[in-house]
Backbone as a chain_set.jsonl record, in Angstrom:
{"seq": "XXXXXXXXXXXXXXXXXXXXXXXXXXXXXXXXXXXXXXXXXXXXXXXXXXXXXXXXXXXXXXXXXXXXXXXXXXXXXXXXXXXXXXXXXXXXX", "coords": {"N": [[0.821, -1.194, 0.0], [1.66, 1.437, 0.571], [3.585, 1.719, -1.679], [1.419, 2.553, -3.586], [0.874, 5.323, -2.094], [3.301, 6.311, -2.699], [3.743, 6.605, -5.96], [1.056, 7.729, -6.43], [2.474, 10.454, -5.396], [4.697, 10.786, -7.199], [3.082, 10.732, -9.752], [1.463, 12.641, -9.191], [3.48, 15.152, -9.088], [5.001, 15.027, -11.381], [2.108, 15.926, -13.325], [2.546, 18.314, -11.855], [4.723, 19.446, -12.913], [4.728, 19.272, -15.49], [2.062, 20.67, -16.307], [1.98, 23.286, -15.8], [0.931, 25.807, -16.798], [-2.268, 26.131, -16.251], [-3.855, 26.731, -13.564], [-5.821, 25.596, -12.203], [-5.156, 22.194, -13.088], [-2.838, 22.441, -11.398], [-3.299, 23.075, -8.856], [-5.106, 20.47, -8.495], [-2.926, 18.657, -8.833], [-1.712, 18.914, -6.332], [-3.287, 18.195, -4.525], [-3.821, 15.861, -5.257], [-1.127, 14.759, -4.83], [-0.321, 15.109, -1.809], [-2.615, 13.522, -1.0], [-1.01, 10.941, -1.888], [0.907, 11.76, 0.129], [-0.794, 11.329, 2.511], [-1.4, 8.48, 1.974], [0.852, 7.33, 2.832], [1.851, 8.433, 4.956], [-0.332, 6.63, 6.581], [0.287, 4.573, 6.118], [3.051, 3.815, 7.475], [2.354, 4.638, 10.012], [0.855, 2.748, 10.814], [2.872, 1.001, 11.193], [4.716, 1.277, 12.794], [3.26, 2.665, 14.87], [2.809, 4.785, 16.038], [1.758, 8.387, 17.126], [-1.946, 9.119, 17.141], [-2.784, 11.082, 16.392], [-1.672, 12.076, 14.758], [-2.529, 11.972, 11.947], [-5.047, 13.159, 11.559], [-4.143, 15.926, 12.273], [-2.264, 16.133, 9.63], [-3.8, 15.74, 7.924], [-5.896, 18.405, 8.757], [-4.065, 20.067, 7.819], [-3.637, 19.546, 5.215], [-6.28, 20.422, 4.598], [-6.811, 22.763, 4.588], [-4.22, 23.614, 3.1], [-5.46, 23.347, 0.664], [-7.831, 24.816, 0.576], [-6.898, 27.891, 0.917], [-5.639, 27.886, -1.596], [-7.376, 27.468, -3.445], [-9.01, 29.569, -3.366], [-7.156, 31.372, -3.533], [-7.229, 30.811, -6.609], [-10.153, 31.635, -7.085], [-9.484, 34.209, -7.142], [-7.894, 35.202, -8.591], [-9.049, 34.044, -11.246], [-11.157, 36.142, -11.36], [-10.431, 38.377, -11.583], [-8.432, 38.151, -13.691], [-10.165, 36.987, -15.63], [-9.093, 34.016, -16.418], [-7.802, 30.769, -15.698], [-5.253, 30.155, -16.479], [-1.864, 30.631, -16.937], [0.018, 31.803, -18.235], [-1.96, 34.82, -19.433], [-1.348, 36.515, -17.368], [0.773, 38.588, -15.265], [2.467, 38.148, -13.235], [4.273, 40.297, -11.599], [2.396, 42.68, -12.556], [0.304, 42.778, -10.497]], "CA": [[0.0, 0.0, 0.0], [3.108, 2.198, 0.193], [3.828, 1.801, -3.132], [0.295, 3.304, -4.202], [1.225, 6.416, -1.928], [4.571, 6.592, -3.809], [2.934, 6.228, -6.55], [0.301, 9.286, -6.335], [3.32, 11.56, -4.658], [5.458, 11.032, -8.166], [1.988, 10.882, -10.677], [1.552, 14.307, -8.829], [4.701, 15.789, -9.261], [4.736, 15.177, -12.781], [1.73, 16.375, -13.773], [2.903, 19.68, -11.729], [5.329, 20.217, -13.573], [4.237, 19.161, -17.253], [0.691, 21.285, -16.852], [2.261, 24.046, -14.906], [-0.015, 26.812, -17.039], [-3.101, 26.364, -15.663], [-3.826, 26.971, -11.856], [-6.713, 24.635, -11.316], [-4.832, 21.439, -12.757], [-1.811, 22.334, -10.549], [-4.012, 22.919, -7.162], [-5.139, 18.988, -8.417], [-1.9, 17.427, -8.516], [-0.85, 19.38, -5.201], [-3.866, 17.607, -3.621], [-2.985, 14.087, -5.322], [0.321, 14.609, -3.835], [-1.13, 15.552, -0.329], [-3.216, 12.59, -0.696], [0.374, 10.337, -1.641], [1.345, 11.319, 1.266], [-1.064, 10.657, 3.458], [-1.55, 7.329, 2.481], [2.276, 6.451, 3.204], [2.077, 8.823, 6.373], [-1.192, 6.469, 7.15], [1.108, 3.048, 6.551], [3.714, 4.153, 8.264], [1.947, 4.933, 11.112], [0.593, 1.496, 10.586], [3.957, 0.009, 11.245], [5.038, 1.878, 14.016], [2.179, 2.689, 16.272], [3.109, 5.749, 16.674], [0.84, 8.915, 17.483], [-2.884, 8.699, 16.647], [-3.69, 12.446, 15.976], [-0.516, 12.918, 13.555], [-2.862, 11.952, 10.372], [-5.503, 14.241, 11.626], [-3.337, 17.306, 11.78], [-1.772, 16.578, 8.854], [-5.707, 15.996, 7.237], [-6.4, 19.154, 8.832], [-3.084, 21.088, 7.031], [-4.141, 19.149, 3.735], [-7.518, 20.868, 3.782], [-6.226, 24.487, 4.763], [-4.171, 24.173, 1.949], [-6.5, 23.609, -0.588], [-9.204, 25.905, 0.503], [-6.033, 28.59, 0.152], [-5.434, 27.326, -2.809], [-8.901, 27.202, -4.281], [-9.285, 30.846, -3.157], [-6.435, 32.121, -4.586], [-7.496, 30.724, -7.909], [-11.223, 32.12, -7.501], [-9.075, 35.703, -7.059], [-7.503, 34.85, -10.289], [-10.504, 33.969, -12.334], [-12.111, 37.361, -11.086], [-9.208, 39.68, -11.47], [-8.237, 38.02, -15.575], [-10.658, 36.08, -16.662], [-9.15, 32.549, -16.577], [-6.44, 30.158, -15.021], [-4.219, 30.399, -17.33], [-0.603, 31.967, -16.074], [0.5, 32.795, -19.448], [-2.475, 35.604, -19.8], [-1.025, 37.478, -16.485], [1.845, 38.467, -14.408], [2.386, 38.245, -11.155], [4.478, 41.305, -11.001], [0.924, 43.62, -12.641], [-0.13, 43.425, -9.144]], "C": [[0.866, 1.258, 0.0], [3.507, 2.892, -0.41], [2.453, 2.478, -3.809], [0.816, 4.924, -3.755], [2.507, 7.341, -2.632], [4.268, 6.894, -5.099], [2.455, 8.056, -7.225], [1.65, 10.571, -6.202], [3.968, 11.781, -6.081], [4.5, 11.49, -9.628], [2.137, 12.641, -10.324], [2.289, 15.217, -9.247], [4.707, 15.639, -10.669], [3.804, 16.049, -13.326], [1.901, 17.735, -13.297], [3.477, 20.438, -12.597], [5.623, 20.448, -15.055], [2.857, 20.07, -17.319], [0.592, 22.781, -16.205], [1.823, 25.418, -15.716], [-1.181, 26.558, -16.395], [-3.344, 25.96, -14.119], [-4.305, 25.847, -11.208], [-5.772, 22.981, -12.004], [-3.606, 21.224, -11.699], [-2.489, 22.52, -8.957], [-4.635, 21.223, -6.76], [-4.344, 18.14, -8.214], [-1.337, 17.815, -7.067], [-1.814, 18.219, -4.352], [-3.558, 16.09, -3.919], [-1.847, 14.053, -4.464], [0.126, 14.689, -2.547], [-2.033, 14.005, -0.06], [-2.427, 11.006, -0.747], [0.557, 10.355, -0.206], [1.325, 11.218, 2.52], [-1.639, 9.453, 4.056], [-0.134, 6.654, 2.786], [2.382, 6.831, 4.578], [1.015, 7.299, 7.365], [-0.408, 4.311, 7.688], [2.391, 3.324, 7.284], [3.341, 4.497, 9.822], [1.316, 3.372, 11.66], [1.782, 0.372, 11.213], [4.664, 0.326, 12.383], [4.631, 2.534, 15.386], [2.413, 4.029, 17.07], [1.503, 6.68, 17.638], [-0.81, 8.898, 16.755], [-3.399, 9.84, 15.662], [-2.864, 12.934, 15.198], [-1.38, 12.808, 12.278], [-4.12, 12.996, 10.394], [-5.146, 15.448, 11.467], [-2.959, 17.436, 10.429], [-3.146, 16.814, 7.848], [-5.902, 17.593, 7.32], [-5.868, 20.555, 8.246], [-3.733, 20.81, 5.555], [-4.82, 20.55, 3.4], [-7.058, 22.572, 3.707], [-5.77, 24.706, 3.824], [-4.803, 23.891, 0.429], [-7.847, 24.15, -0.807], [-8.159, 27.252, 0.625], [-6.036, 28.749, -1.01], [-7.03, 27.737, -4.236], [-9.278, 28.988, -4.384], [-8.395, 32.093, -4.031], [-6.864, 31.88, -5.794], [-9.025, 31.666, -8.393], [-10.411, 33.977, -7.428], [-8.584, 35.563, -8.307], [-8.064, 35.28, -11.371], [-11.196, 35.692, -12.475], [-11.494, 38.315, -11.59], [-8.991, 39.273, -13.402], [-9.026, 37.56, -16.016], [-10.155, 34.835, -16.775], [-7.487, 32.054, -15.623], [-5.24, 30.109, -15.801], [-3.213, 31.132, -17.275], [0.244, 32.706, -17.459], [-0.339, 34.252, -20.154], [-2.283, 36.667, -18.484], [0.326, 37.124, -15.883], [2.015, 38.707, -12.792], [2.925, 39.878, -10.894], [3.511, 42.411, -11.58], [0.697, 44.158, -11.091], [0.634, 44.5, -8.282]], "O": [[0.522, 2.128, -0.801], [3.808, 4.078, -0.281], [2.758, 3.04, -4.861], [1.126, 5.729, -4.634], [2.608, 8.528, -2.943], [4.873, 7.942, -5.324], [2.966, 8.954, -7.895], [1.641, 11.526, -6.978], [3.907, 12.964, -6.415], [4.915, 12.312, -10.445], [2.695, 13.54, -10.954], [1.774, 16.176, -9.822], [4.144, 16.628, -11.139], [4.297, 17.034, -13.875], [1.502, 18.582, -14.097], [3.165, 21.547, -13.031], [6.317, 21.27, -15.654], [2.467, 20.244, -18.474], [-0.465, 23.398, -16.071], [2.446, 26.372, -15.248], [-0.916, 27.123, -15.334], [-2.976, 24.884, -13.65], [-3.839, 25.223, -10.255], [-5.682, 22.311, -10.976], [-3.364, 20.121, -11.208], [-1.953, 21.964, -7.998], [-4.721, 20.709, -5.644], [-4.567, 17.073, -7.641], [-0.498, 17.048, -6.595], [-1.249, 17.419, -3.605], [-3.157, 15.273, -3.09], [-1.732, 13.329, -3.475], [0.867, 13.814, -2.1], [-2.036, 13.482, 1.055], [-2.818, 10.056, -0.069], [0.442, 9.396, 0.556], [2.195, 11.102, 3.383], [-2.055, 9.126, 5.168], [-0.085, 5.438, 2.97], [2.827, 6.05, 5.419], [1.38, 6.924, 8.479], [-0.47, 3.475, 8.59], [2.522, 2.283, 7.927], [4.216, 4.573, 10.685], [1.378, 3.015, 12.837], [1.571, -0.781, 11.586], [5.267, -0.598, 12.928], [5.223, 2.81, 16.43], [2.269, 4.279, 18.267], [0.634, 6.179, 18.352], [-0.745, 8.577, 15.569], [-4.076, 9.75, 14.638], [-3.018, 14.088, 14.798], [-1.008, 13.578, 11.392], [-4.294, 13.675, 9.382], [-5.694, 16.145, 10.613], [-3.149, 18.51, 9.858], [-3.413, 17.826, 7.201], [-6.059, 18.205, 6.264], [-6.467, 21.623, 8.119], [-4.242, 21.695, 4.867], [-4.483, 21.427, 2.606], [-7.07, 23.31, 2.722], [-6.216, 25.655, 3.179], [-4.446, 24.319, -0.669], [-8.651, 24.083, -1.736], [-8.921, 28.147, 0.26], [-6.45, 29.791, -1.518], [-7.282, 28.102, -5.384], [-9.752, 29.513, -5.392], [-8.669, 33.078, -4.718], [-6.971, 32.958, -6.378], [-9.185, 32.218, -9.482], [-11.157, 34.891, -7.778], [-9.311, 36.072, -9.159], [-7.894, 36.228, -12.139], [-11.601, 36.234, -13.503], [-12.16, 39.21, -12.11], [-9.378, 40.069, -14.258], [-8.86, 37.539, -17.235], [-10.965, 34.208, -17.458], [-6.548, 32.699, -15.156], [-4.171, 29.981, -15.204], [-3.377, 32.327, -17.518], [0.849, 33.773, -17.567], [0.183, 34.839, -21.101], [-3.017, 37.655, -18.496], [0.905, 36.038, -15.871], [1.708, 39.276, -11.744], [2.271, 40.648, -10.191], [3.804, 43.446, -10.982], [0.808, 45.28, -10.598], [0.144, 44.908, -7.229]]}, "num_chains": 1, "name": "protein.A"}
């Protein structure tokens, strides 16, 4: 099961950095990746018995950053017209 989280974490990372114009598929692979690695955090924890409330916290960082995430993009959309980073610049603002 591991190997699935491995898996997702590298799928992720790829498509970051092959689709890295538009916003909303890169806020998707951040969360695939987020979701990598909290099924390796979840076997790992599995194997070592550690703390109970470490996959919660990190659950509860996940979601923070992708309601960030999501927000910044709806500021985006509003401000140009689309996700697309090649129709603005960051330094405009």
């Amino acid at each position: 099961m591991e190997y699935v989280g491995i898996l997702f974490v590298i799928m992720g990372g790829w498509v970051f950095l092959s689709w890295y114009k538009h916003m909303l598929v890169m806020l998707l692979s951040l969360e695939i990746m987020m979701l990598g690695l909290y099924i390796m955090l979840g076997c790992w924890k599995l194997m070592f018995l550690g703390e109970e409330m470490v996959l919660m916290i990190f659950l509860g960082f996940s979601v923070c950053e992708g309601s960030v995430g999501l927000s910044l993009m709806v500021m985006f959309v509003r401000m140009y017209g689309s996700d697309y980073f090649n129709n603005f610049s960051i330094l405009w603002c």
